[in-house]
Biopython code that builds the backbone (N, CA, C, O; Angstrom):
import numpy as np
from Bio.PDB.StructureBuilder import StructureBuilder

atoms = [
    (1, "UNK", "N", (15.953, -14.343, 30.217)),
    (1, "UNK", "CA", (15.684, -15.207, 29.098)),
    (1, "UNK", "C", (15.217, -14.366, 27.914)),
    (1, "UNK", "O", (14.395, -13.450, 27.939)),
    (2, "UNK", "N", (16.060, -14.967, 26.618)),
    (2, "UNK", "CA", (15.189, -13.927, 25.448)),
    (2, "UNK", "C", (14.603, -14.835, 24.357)),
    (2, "UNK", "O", (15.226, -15.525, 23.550)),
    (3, "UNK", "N", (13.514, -14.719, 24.473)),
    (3, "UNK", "CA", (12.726, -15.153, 22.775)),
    (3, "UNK", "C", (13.200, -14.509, 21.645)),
    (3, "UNK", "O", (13.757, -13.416, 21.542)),
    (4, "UNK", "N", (12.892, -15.367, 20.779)),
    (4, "UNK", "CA", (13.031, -15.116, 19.583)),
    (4, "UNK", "C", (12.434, -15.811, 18.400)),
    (4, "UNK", "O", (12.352, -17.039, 18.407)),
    (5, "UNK", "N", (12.080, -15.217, 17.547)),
    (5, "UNK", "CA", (10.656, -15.487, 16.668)),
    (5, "UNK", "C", (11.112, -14.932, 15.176)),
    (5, "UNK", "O", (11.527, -13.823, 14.837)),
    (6, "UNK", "N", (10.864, -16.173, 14.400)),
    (6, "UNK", "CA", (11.053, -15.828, 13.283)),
    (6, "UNK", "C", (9.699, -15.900, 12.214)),
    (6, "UNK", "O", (8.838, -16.726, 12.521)),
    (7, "UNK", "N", (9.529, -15.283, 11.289)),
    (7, "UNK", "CA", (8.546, -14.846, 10.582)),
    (7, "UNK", "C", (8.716, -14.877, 9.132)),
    (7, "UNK", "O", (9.717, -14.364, 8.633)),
    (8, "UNK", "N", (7.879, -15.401, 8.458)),
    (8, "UNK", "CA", (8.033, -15.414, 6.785)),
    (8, "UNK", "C", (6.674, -14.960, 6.444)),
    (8, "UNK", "O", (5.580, -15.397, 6.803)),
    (9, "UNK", "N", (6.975, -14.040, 5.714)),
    (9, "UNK", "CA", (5.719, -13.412, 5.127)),
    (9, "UNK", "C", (5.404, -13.556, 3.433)),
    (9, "UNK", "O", (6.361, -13.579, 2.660)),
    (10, "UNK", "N", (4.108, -13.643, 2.962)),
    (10, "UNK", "CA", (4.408, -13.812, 1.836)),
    (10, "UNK", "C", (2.533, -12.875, 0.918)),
    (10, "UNK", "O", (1.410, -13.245, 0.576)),
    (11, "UNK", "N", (3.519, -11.340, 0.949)),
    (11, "UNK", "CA", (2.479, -10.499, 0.213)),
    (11, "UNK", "C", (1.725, -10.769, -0.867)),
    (11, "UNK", "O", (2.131, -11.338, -1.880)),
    (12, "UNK", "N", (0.381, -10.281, -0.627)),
    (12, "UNK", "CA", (0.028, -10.554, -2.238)),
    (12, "UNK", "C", (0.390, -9.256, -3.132)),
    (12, "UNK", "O", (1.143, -8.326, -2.842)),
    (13, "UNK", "N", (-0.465, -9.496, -4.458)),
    (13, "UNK", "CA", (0.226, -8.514, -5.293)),
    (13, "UNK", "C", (0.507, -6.999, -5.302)),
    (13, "UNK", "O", (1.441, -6.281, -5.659)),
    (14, "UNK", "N", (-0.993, -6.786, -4.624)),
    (14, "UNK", "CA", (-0.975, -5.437, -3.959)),
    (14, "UNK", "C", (0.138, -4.685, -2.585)),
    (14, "UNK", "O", (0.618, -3.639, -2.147)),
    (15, "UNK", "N", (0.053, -6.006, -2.422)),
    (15, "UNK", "CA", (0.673, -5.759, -0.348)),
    (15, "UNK", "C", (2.316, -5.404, -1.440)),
    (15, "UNK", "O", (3.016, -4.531, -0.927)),
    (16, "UNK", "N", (2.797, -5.911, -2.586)),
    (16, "UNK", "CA", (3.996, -6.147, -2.759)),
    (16, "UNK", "C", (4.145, -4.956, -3.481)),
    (16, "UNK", "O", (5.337, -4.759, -3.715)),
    (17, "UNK", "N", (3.608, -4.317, -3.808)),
    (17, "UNK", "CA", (3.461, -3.187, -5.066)),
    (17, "UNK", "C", (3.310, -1.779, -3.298)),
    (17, "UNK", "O", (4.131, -0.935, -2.939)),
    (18, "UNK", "N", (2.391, -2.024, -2.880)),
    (18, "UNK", "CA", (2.596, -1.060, -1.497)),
    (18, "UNK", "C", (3.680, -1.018, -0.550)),
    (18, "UNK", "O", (3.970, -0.065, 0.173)),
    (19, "UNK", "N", (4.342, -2.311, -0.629)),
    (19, "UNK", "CA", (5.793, -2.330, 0.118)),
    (19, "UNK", "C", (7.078, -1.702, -0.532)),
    (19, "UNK", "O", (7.827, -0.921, 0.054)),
    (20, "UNK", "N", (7.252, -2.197, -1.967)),
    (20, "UNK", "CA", (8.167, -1.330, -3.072)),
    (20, "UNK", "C", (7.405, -0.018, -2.972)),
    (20, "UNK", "O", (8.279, 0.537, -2.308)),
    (21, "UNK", "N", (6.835, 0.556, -3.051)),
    (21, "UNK", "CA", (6.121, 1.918, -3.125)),
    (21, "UNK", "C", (7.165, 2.486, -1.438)),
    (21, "UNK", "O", (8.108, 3.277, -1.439)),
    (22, "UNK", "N", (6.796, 2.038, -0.668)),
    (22, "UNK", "CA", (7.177, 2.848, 0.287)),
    (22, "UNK", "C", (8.732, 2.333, 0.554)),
    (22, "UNK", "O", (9.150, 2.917, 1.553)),
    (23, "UNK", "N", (9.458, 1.680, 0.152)),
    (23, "UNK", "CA", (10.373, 1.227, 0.044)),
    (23, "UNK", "C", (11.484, 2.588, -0.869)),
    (23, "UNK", "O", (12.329, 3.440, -0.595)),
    (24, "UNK", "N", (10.874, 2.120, -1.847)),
    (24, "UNK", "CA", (11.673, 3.335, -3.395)),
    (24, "UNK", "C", (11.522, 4.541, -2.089)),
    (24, "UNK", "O", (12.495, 4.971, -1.469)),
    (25, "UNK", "N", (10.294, 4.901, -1.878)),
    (25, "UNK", "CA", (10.146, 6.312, -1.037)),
    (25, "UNK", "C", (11.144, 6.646, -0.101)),
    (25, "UNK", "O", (11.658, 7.761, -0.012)),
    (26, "UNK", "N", (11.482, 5.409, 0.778)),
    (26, "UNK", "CA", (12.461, 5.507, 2.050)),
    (26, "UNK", "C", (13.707, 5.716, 1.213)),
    (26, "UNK", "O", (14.565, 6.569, 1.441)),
    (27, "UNK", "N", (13.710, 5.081, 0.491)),
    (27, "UNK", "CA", (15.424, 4.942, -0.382)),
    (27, "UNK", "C", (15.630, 6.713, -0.556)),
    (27, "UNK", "O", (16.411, 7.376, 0.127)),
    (28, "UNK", "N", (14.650, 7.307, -1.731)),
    (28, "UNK", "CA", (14.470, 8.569, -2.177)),
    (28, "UNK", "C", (15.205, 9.245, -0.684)),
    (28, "UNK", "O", (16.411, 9.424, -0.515)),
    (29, "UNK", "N", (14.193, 9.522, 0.217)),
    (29, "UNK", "CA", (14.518, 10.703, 1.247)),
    (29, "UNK", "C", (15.687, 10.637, 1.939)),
    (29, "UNK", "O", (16.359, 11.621, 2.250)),
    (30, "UNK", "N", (16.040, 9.112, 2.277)),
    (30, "UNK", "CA", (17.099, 8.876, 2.833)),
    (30, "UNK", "C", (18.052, 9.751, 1.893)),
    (30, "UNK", "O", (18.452, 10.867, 2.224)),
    (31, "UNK", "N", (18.351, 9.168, 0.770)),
    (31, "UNK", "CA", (19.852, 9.780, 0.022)),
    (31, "UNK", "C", (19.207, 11.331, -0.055)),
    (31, "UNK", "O", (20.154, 12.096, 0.129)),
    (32, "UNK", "N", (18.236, 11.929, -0.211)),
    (32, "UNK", "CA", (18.004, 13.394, -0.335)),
    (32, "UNK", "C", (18.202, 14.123, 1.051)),
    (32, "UNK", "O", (18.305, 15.349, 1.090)),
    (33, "UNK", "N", (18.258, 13.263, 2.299)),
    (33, "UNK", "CA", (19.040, 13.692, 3.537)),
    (33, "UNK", "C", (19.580, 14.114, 3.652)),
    (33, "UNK", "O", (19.818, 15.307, 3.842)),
    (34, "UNK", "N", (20.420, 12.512, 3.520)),
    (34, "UNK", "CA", (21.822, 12.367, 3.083)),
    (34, "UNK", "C", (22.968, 13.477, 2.790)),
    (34, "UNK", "O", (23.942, 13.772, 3.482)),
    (35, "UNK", "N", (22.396, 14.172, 1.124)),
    (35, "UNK", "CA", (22.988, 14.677, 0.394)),
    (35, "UNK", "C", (22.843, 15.934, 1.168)),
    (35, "UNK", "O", (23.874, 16.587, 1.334)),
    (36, "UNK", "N", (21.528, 16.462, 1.762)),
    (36, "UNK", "CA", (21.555, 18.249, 2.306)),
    (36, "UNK", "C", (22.396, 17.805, 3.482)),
    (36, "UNK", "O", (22.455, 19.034, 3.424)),
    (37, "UNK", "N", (23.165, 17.292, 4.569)),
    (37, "UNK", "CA", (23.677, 17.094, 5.377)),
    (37, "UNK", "C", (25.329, 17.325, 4.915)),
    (37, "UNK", "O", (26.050, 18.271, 5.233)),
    (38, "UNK", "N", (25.544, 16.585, 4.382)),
    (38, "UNK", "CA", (27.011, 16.144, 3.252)),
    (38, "UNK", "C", (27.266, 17.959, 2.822)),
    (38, "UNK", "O", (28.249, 18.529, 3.296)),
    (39, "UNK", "N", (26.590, 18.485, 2.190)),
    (39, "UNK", "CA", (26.164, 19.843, 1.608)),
    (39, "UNK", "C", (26.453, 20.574, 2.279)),
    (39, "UNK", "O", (27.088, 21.564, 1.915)),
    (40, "UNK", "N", (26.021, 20.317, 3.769)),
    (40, "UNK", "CA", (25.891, 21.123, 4.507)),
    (40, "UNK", "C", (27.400, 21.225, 5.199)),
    (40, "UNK", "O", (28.252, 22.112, 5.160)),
    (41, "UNK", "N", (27.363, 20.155, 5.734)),
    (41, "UNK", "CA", (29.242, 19.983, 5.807)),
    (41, "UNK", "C", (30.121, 20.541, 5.192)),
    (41, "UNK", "O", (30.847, 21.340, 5.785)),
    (42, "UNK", "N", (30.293, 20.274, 3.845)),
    (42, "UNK", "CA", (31.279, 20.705, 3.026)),
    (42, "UNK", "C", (31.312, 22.118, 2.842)),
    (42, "UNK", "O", (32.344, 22.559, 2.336)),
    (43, "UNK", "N", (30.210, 23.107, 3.207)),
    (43, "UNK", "CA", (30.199, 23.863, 3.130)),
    (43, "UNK", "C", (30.196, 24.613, 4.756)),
    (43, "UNK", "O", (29.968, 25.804, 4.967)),
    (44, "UNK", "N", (30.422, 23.861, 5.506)),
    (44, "UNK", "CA", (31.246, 24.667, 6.578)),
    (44, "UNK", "C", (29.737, 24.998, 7.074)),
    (44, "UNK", "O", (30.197, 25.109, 8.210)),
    (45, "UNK", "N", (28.854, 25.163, 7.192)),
    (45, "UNK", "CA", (27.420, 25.113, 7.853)),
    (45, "UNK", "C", (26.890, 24.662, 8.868)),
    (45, "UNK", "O", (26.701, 23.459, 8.688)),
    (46, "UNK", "N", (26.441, 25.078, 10.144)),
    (46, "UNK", "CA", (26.098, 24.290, 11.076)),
    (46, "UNK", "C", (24.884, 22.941, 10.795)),
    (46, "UNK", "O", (23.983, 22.912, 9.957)),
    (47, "UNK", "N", (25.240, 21.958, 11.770)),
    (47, "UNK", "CA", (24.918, 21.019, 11.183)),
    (47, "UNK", "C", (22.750, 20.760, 11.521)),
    (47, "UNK", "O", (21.965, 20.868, 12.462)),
    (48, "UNK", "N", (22.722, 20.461, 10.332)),
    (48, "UNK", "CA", (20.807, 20.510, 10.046)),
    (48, "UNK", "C", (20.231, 19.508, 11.013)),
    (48, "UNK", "O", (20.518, 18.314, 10.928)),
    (49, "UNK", "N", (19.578, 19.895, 11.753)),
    (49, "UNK", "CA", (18.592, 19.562, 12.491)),
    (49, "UNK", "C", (17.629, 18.852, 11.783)),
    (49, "UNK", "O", (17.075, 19.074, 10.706)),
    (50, "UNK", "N", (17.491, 17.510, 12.998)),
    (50, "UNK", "CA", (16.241, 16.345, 12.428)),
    (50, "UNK", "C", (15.113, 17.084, 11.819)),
    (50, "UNK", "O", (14.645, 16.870, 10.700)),
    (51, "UNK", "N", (14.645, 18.160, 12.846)),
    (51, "UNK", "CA", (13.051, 18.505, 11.949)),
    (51, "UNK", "C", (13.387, 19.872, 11.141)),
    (51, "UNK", "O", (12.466, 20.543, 10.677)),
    (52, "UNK", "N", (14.969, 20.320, 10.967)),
    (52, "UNK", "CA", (14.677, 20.978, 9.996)),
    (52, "UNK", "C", (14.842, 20.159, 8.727)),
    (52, "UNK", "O", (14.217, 20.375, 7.689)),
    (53, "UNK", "N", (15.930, 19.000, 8.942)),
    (53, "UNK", "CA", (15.719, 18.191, 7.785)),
    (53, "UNK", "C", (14.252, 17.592, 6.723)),
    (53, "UNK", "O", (13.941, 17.459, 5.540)),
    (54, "UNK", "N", (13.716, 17.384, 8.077)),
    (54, "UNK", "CA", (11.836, 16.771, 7.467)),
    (54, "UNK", "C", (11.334, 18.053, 6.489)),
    (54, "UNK", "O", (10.966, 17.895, 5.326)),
    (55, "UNK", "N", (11.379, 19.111, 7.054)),
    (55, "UNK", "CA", (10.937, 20.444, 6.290)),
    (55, "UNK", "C", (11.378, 20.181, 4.886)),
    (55, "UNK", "O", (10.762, 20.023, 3.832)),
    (56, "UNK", "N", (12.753, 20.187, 5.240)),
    (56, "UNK", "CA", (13.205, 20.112, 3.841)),
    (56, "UNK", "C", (13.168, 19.310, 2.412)),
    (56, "UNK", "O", (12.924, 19.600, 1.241)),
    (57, "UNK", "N", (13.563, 18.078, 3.193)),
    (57, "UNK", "CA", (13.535, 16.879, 2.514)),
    (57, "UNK", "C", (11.791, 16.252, 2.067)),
    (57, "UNK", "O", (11.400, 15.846, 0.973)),
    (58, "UNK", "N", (11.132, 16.361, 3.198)),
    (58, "UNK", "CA", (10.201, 15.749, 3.138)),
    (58, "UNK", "C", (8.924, 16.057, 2.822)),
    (58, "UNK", "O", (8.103, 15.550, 2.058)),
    (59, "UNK", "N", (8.901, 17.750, 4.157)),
    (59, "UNK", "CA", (7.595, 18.726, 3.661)),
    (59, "UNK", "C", (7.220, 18.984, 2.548)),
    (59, "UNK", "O", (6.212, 18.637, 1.933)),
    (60, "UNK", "N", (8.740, 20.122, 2.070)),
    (60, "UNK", "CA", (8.835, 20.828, 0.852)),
    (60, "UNK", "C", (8.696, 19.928, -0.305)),
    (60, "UNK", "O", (8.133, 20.215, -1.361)),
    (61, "UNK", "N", (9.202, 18.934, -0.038)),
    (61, "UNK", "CA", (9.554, 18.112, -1.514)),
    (61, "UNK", "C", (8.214, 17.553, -1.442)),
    (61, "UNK", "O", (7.923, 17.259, -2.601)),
    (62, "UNK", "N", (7.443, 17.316, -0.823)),
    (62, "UNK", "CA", (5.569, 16.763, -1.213)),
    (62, "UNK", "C", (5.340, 17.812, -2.262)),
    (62, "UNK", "O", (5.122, 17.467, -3.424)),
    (63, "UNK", "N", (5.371, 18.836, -1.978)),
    (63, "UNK", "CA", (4.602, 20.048, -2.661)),
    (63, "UNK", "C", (5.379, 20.525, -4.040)),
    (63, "UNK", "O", (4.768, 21.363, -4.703)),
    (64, "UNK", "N", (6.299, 20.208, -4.403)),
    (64, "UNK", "CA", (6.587, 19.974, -5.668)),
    (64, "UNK", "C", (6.306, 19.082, -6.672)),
    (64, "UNK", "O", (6.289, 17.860, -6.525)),
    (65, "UNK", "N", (6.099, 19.639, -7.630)),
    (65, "UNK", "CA", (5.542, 18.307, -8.515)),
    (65, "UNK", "C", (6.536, 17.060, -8.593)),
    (65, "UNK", "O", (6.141, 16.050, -8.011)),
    (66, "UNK", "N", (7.804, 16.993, -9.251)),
    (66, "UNK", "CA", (9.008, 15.968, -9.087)),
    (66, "UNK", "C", (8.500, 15.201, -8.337)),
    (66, "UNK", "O", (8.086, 14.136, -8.794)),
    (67, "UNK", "N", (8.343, 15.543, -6.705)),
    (67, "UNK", "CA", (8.429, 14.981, -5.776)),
    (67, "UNK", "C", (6.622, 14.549, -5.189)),
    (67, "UNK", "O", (6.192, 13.862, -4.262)),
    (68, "UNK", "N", (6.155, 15.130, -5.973)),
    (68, "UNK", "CA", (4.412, 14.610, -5.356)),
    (68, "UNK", "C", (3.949, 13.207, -4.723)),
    (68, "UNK", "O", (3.041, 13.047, -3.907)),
    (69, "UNK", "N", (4.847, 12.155, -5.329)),
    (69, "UNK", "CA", (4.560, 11.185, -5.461)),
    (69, "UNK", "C", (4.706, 10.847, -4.015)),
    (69, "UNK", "O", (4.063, 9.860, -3.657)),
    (70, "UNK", "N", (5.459, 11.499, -3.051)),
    (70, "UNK", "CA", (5.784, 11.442, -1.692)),
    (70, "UNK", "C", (4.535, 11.242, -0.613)),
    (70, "UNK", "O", (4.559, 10.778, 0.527)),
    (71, "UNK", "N", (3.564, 11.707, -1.312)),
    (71, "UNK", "CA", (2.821, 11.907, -0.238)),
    (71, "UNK", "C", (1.283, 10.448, -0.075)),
    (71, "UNK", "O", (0.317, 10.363, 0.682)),
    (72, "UNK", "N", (1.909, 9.380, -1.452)),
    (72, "UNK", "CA", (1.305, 8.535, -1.546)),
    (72, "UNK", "C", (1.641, 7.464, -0.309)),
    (72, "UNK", "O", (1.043, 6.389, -0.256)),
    (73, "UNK", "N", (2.362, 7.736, 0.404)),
    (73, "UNK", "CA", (2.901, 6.718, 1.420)),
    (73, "UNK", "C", (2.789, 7.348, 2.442)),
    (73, "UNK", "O", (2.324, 8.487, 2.484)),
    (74, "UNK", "N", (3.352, 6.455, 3.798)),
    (74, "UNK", "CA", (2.632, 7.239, 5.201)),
    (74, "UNK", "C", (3.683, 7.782, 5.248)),
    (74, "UNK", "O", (4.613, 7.286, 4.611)),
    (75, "UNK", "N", (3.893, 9.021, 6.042)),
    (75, "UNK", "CA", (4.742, 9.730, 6.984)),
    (75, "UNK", "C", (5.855, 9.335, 7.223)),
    (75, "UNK", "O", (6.985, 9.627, 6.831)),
    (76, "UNK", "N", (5.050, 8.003, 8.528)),
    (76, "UNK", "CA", (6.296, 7.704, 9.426)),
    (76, "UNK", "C", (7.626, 6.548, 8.645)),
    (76, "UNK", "O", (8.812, 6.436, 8.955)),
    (77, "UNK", "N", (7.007, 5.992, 7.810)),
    (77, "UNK", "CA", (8.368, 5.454, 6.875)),
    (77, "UNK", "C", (9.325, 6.332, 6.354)),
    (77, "UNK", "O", (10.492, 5.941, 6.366)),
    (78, "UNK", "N", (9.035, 7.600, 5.831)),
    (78, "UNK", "CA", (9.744, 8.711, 5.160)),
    (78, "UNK", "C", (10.615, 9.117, 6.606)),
    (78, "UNK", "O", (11.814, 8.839, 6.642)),
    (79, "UNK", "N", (9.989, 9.752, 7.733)),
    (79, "UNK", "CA", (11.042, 10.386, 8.794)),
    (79, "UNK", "C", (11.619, 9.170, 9.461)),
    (79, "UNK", "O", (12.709, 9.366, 9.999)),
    (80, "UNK", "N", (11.073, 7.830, 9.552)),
    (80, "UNK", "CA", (12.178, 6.842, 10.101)),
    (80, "UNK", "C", (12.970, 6.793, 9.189)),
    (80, "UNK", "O", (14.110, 6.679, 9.638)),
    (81, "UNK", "N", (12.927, 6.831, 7.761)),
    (81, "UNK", "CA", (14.248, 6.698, 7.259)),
    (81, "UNK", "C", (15.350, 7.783, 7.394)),
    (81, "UNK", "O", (16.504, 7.352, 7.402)),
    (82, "UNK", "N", (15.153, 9.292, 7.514)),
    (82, "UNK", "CA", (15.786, 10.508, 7.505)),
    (82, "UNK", "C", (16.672, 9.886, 9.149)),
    (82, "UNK", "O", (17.842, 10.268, 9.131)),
    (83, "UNK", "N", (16.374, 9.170, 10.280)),
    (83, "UNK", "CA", (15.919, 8.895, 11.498)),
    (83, "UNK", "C", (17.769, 7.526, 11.457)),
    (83, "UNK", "O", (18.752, 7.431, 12.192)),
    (84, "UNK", "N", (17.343, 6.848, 10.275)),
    (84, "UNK", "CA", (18.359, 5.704, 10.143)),
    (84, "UNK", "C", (19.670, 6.728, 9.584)),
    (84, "UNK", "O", (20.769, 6.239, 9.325)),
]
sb = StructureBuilder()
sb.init_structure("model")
sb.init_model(0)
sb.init_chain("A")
sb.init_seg("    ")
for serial, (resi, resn, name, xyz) in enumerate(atoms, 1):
    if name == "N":
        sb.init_residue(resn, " ", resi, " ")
    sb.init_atom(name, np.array(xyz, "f"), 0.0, 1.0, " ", f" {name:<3s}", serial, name[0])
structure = sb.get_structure()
């Protein structure tokens, strides 16, 4: 037998401003994956490894300014998205 449960949620202003926040973020790393993978392909390269991807995409890019803004959100949303 399987349940199933449906759910409506309804954030307040903050909860909605912290969900787009980590949202934009997942979007960001995903396509910056994305793109070093694709890169990596086309250029005949063996293919990048999950945690060398995080290094790349995710580590490195905290510690740049551009990308600082990365580190306002948790972790595990950023590598589940690299993950999807």
């Amino acid at each position: 037998m399987q349940l199933r449960y449906n759910f409506r949620v309804y954030p307040g202003p903050g909860q909605s401003a912290a969900l787009a926040r980590a949202f934009g973020c997942a979007r960001v790393v995903f396509n910056d994956g994305l793109r070093a993978r694709q890169e990596s392909h086309a250029a005949r390269l063996p293919y990048v490894t999950d945690t060398d991807l995080q290094k790349q995409v995710i580590t490195a890019a905290k510690r740049t300014d551009e990308r600082a803004w990365l580190g306002e959100v948790s972790s595990v949303v950023l590598v589940q998205s690299l993950r999807d």
